[in-house]
Each structure stands twice: as structure tokens, then as C-alpha cells.
ZADO-1210 file (C-alpha; in nm, 4 decimals, padded with zeros to 6 digits):
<atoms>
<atom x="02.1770" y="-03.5880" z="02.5163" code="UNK" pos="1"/>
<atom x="01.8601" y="-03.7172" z="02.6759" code="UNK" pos="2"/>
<atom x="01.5828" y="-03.9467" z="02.5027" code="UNK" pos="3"/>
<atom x="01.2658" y="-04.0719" z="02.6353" code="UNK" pos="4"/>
<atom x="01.1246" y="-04.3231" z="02.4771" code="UNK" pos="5"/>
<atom x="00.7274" y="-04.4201" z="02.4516" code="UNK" pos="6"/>
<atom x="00.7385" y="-04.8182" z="02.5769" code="UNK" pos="7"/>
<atom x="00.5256" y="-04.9381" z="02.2904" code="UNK" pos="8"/>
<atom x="00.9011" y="-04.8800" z="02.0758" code="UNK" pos="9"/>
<atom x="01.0625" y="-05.1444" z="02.2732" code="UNK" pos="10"/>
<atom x="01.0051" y="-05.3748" z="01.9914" code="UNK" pos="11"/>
<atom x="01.0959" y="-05.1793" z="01.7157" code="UNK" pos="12"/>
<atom x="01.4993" y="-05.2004" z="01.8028" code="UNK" pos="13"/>
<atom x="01.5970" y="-04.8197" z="01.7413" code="UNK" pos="14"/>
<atom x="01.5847" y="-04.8022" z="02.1463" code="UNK" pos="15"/>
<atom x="01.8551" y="-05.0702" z="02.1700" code="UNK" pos="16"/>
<atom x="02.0736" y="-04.8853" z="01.8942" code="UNK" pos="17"/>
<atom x="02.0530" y="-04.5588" z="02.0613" code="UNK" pos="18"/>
<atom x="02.1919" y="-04.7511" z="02.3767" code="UNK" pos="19"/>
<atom x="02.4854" y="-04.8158" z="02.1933" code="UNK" pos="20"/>
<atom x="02.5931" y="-04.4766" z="02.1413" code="UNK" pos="21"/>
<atom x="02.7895" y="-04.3197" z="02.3769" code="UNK" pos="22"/>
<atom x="02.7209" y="-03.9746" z="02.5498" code="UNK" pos="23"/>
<atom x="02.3371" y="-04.0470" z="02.5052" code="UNK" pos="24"/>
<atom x="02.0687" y="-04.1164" z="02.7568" code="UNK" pos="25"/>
<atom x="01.7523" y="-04.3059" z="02.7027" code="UNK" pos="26"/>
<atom x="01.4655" y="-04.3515" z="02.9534" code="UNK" pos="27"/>
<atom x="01.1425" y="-04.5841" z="02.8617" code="UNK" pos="28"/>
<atom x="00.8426" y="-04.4199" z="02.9554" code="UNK" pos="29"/>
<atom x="00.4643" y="-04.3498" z="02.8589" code="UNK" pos="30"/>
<atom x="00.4610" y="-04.0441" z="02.6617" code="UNK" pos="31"/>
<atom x="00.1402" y="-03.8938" z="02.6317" code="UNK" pos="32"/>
<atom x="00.2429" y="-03.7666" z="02.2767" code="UNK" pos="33"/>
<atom x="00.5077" y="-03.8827" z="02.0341" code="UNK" pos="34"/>
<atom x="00.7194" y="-04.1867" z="02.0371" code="UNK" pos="35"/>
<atom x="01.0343" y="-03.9805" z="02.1373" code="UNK" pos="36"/>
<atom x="01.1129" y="-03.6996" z="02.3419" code="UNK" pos="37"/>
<atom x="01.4500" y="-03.5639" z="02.2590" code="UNK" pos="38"/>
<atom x="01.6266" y="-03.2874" z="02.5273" code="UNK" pos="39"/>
<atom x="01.2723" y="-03.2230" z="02.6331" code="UNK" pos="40"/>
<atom x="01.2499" y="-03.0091" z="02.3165" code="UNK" pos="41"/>
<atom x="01.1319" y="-03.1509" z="02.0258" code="UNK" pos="42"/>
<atom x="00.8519" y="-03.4681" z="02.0014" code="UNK" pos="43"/>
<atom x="00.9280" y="-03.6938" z="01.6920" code="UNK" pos="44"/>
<atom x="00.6188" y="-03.9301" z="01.6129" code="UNK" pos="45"/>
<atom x="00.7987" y="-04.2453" z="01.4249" code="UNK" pos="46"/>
<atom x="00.5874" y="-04.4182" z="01.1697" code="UNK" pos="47"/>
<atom x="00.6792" y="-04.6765" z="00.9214" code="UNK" pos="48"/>
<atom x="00.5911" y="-04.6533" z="00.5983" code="UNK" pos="49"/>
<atom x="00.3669" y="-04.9470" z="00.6045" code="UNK" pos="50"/>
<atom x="00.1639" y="-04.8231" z="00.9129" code="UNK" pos="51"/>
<atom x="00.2073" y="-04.4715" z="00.8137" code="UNK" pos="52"/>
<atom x="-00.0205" y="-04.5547" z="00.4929" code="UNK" pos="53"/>
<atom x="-00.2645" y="-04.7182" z="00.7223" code="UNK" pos="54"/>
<atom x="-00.3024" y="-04.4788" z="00.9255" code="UNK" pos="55"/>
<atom x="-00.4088" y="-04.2870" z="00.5939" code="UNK" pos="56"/>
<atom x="-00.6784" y="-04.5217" z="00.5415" code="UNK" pos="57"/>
<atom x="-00.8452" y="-04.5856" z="00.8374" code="UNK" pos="58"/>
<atom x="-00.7952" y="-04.2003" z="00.9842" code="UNK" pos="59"/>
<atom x="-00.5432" y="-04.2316" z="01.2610" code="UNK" pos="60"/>
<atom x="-00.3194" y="-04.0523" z="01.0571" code="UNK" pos="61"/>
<atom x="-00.4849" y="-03.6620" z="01.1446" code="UNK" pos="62"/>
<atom x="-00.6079" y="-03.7430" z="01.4497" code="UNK" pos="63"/>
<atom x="-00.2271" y="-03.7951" z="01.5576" code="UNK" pos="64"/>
<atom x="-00.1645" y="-03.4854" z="01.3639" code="UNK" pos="65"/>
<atom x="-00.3910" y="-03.2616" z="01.5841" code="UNK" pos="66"/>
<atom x="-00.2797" y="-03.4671" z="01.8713" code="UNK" pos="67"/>
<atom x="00.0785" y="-03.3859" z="01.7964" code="UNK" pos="68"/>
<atom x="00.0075" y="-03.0016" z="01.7351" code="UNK" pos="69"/>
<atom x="-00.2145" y="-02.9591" z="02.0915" code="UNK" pos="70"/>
<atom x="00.0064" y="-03.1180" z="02.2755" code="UNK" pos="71"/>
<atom x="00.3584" y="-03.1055" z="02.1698" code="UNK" pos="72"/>
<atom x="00.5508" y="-02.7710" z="02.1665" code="UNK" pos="73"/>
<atom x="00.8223" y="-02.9049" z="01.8424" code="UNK" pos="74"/>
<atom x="00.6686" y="-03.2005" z="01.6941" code="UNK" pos="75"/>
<atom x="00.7794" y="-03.3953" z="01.4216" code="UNK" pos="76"/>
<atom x="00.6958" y="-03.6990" z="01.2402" code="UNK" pos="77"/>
<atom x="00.9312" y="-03.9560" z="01.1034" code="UNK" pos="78"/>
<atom x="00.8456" y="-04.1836" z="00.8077" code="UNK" pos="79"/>
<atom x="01.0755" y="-04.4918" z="00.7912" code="UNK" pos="80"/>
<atom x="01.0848" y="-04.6760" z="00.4708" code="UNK" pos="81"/>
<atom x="00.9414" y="-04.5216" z="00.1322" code="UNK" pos="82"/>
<atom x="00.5253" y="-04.4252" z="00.1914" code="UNK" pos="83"/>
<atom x="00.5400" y="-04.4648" z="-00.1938" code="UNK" pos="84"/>
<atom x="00.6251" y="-04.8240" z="-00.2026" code="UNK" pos="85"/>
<atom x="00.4128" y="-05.0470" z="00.0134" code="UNK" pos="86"/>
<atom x="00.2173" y="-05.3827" z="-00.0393" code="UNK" pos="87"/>
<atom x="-00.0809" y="-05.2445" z="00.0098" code="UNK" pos="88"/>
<atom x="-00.3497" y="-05.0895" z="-00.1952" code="UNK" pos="89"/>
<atom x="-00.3645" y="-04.6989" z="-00.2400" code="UNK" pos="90"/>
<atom x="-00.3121" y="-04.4658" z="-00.4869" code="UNK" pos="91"/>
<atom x="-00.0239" y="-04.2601" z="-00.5060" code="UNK" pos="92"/>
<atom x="-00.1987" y="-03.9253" z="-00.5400" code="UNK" pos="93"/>
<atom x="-00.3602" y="-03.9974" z="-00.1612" code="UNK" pos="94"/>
<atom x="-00.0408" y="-04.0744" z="-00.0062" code="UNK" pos="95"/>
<atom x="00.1017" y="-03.7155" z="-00.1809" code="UNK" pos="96"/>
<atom x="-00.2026" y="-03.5380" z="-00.0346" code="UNK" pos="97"/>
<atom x="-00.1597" y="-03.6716" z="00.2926" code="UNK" pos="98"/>
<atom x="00.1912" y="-03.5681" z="00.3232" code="UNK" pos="99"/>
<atom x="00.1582" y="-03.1953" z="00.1392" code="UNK" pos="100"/>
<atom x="-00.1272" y="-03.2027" z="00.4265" code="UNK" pos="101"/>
<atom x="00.0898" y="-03.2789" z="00.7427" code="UNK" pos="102"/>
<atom x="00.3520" y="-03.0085" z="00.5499" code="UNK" pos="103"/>
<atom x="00.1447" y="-02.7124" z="00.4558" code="UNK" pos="104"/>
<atom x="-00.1907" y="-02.7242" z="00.6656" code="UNK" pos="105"/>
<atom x="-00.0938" y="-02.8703" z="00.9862" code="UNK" pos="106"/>
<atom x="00.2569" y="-02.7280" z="00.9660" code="UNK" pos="107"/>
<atom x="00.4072" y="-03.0419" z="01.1048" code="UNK" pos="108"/>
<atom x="00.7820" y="-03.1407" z="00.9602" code="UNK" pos="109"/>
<atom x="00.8311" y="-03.4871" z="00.7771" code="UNK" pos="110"/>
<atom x="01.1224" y="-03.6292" z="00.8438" code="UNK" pos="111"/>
<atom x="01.2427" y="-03.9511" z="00.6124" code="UNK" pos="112"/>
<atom x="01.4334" y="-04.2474" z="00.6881" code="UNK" pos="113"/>
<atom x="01.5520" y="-04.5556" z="00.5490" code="UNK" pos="114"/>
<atom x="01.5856" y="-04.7944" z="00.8025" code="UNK" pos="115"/>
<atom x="01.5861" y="-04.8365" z="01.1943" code="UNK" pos="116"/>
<atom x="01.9683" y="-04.7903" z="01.2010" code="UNK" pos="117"/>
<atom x="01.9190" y="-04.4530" z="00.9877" code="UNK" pos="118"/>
<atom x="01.6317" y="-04.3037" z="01.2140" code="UNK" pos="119"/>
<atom x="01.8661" y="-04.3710" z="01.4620" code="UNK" pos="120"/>
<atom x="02.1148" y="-04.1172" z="01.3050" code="UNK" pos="121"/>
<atom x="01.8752" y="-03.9041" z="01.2714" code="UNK" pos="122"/>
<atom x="01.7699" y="-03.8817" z="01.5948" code="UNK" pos="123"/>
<atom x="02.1189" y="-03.8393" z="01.7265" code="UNK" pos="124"/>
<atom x="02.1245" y="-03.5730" z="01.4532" code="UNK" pos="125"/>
<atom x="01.7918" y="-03.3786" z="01.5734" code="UNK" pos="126"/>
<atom x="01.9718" y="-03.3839" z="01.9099" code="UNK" pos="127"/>
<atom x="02.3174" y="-03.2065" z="01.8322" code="UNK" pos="128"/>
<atom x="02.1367" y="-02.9725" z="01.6234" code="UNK" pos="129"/>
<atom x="01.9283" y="-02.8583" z="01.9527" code="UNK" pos="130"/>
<atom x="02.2102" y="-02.8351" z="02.1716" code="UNK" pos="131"/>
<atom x="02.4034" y="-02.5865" z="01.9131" code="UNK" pos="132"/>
<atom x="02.0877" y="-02.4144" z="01.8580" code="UNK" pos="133"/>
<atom x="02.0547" y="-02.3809" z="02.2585" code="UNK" pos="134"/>
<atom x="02.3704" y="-02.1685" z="02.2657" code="UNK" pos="135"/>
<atom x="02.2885" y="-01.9157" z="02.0228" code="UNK" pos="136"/>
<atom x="01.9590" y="-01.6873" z="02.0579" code="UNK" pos="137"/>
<atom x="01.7425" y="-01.7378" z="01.7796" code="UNK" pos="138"/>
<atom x="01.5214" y="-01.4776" z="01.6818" code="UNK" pos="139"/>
<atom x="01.1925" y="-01.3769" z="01.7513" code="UNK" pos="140"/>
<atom x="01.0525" y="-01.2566" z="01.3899" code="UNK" pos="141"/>
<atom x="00.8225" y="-00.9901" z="01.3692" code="UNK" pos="142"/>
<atom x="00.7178" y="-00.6261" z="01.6200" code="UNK" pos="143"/>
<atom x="00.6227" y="-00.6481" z="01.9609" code="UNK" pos="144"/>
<atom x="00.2603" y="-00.6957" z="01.9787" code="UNK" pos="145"/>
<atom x="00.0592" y="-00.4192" z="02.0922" code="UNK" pos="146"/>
<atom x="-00.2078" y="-00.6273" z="02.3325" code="UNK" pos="147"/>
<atom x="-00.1213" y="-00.6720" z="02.6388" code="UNK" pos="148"/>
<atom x="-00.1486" y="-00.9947" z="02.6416" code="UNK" pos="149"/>
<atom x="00.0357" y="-01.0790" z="02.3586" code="UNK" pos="150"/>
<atom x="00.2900" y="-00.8808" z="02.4929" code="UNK" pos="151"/>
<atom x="00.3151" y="-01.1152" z="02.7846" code="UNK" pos="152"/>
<atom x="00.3095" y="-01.4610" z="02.5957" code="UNK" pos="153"/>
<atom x="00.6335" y="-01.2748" z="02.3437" code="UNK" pos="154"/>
<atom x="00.8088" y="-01.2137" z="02.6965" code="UNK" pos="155"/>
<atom x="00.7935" y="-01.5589" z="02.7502" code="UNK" pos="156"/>
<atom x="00.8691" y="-01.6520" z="02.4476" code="UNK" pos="157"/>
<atom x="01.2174" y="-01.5240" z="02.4677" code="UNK" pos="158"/>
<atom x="01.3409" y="-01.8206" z="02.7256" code="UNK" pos="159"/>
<atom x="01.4882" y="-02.1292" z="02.5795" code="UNK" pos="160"/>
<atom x="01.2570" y="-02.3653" z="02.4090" code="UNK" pos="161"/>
<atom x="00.9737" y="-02.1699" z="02.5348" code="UNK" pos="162"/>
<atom x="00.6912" y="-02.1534" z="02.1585" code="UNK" pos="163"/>
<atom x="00.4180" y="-01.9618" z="02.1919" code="UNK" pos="164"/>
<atom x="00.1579" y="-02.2794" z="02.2940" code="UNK" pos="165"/>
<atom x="00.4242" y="-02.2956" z="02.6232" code="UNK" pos="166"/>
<atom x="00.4112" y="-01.9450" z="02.7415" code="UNK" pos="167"/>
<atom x="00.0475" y="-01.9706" z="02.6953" code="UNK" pos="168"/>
<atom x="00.0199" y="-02.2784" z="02.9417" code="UNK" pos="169"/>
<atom x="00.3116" y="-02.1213" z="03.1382" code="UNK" pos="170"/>
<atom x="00.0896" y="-01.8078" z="03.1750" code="UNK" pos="171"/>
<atom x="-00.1864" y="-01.9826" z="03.2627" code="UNK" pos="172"/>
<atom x="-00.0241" y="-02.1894" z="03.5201" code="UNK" pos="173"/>
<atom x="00.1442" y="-01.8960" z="03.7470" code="UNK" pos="174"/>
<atom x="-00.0517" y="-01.6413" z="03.6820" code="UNK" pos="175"/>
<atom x="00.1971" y="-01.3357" z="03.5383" code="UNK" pos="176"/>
<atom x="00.5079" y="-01.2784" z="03.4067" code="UNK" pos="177"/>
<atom x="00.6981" y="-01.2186" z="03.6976" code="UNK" pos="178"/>
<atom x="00.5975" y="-01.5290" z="03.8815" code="UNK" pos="179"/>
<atom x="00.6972" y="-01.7237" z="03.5461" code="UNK" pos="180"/>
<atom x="01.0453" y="-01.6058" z="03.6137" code="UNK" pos="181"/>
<atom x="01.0314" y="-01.6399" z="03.9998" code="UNK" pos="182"/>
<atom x="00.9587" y="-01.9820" z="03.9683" code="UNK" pos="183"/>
<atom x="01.1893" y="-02.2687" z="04.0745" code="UNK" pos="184"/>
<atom x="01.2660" y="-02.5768" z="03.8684" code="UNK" pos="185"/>
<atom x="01.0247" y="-02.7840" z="04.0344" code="UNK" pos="186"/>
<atom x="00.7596" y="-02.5393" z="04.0034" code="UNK" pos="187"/>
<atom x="00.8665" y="-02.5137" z="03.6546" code="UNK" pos="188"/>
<atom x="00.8237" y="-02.8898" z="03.6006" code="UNK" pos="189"/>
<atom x="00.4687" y="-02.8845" z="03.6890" code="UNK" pos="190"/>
<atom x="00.3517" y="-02.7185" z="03.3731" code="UNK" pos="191"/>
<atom x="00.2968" y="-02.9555" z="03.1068" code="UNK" pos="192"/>
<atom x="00.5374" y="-02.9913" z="02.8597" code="UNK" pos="193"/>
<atom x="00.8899" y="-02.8835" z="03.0563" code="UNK" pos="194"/>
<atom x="01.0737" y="-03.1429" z="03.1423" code="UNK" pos="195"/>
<atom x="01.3684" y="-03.1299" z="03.3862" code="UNK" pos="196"/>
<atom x="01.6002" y="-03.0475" z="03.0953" code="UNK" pos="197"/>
<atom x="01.4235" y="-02.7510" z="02.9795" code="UNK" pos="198"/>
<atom x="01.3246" y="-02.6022" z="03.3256" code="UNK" pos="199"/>
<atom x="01.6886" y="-02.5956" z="03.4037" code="UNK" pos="200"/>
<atom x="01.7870" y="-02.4007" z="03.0743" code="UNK" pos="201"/>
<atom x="01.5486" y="-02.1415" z="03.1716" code="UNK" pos="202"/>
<atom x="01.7024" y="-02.1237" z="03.5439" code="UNK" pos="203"/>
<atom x="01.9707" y="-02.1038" z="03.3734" code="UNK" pos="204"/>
<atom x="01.9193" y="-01.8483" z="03.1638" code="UNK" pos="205"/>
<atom x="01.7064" y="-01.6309" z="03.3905" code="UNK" pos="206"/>
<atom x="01.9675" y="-01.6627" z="03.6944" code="UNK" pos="207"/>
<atom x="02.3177" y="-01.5960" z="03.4613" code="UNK" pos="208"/>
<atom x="02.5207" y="-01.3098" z="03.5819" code="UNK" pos="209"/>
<atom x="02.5178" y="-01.0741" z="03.2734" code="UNK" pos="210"/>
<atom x="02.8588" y="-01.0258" z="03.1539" code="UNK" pos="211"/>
<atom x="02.8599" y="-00.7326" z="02.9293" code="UNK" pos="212"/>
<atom x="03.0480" y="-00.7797" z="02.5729" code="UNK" pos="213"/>
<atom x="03.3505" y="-00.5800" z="02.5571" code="UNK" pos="214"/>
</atoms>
């Protein structure tokens, strides 16, 4: 399992408890979203719950959100400690509708937490659950879109850890289908958002030999 880290978590110790762990690999870097990138799949924005009410008053809070949802292809956000029970001064009912907010209308998952050795766990967790979800195919609900460019972006869509923001930029970036398929790690790792992780998977996938079920 692979982590990057944003630098500005150095302090908050999860970094150095995640170095403990064995099988796991974490990087320090600047992340332009997101405080952790884990497999080059999913974005997890950590927030304690003191800040995280904060951010509720002063407005960070959905300017992060839109941030996260522009940018990130699988965001999350992480709340560590209770959002219910801080020292400072807000009513209950705004902390509720900021969360029901993040849930329903941004469409962002809240993750919970009760320490830094728990979000730990939980980001181990996240990981493992990835890397069985990368061996089976998950569906694609819904008919094949009639447009022809919808058509293209559900194409894309079937590759591993490919949403529909990625084929979009992937599109954008080479032009057609095909050449999304010709292209080579590297040229894969140009488009913003793969990683070297995920630009092998699709290799991977898209260079298989097919071995026919019996």
C-alpha cells in the first residue's frame, strides 16, 4: 500500500504511526488536494473536530468541499474527535447542517475517528478495501448513453479507478479513445490525477492476455 502525505501533517503524528506498519509506504509531499493520497485512488481530507468546526465558522469548510469535488476523483473527509463536543461556541443544529451538507449536497463521505492512532486504522482500512475492490470489476450502473460523447467518457470509465471527472480530463488530454488506451504509463502520468499506481493498473489491465473462463 502506498500513502502520500500533504507535509503540513508532519506534526500531527498519524504519518509517524503509519511508518510503523509494515507492508505500507508513505511519501511526504505537497498535495494540491487532500491531506492523504491513498493507492493514488481515493483523497481523504483529515480534519479535527476542533478545526473542523472552525472551518464552519469562518467558511473554509465548503470552499474545501468544492475544492475536494473539482479536483479529487474519490474524496473523502475525515473528522477526528466528536464535531459535537468542542470548547468552542456553536450551536449544535449548525454543526448537523454542515455535515447532512458535505453528505447529501456535495456528495462527499464523512468518515469518523477517535483519535490519531484510530484514523490511522482507518486509513490502513480504506487501503485494503481498494486493493480487494481492484480485483473484482465493479459495475457500471445504468444503459449506455446514447451521445456520443457520453459514450466515450463510459468507455473510459470501465478502466480501474477511472470516475467519470477522469475520463473527462483523460479525454481531453489525448484527444480520443483509442489514444487513451495507446498511451504509455508516462503519458498516462501526465494527466492530472493518475499517479504511477493507477497508470500501471490500467496498463495492466488494457495489456492482459484474455484468458477465457472455462
Amino acid at each position: 500500500m502506498h500513502i502520500v502525505a500533504d507535509h503540513r501533517e508532519r506534526a500531527s503524528g498519524l504519518i509517524d504511526r503509519l511508518n510503523r506498519q509494515p507492508k505500507i509506504q508513505v511519501r511526504v509531499a505537497n498535495l494540491k488536494v487532500g491531506d492523504y493520497l491513498i493507492d493514488d485512488a481515493l483523497t481523504v481530507e483529515r480534519k479535527q473536530a476542533h478545526d473542523f468546526v472552525l472551518s464552519i465558522i469562518d467558511g473554509r469548510l465548503f470552499r474545501q468541499a468544492a475544492h475536494l469535488k473539482r479536483r479529487a476523483e474519490r474524496p473523502a473527509i475525515l473528522i477526528e474527535g466528536n464535531p459535537y463536543r468542542t470548547r468552542i461556541d456553536i450551536h449544535r443544529q449548525s454543526v448537523r447542517g454542515a455535515l447532512v451538507c458535505l453528505a447529501a449536497v456535495w456528495q462527499l463521505p464523512i468518515l469518523y475517528s477517535t483519535s490519531v492512532e484510530d484514523s490511522a486504522e482507518l486509513l490502513l482500512m480504506l487501503g485494503s478495501q481498494l486493493d480487494q475492490a481492484a480485483g473484482n470489476s465493479l459495475p457500471r450502473f445504468g444503459y449506455p448513453p446514447k451521445r456520443l460523447i457520453s459514450r466515450q467518457r463510459y468507455i473510459v470509465q470501465g478502466l480501474p479507478g477511472i470516475g467519470p471527472q477522469l475520463a473527462g480530463r483523460l479525454l481531453a488530454h489525448f484527444g480520443s479513445v483509442a489514444k487513451v488506451m495507446g498511451a504509455s504509463t508516462e503519458q498516462l502520468m501526465q494527466v492530472d490525477g493518475i499517479g504511477a499506481g493507477k497508470a500501471a493498473k490500467v496498463r495492466l489491465v488494457l495489456d492482459a492476455p484474455y484468458e477465457a473462463d472455462d
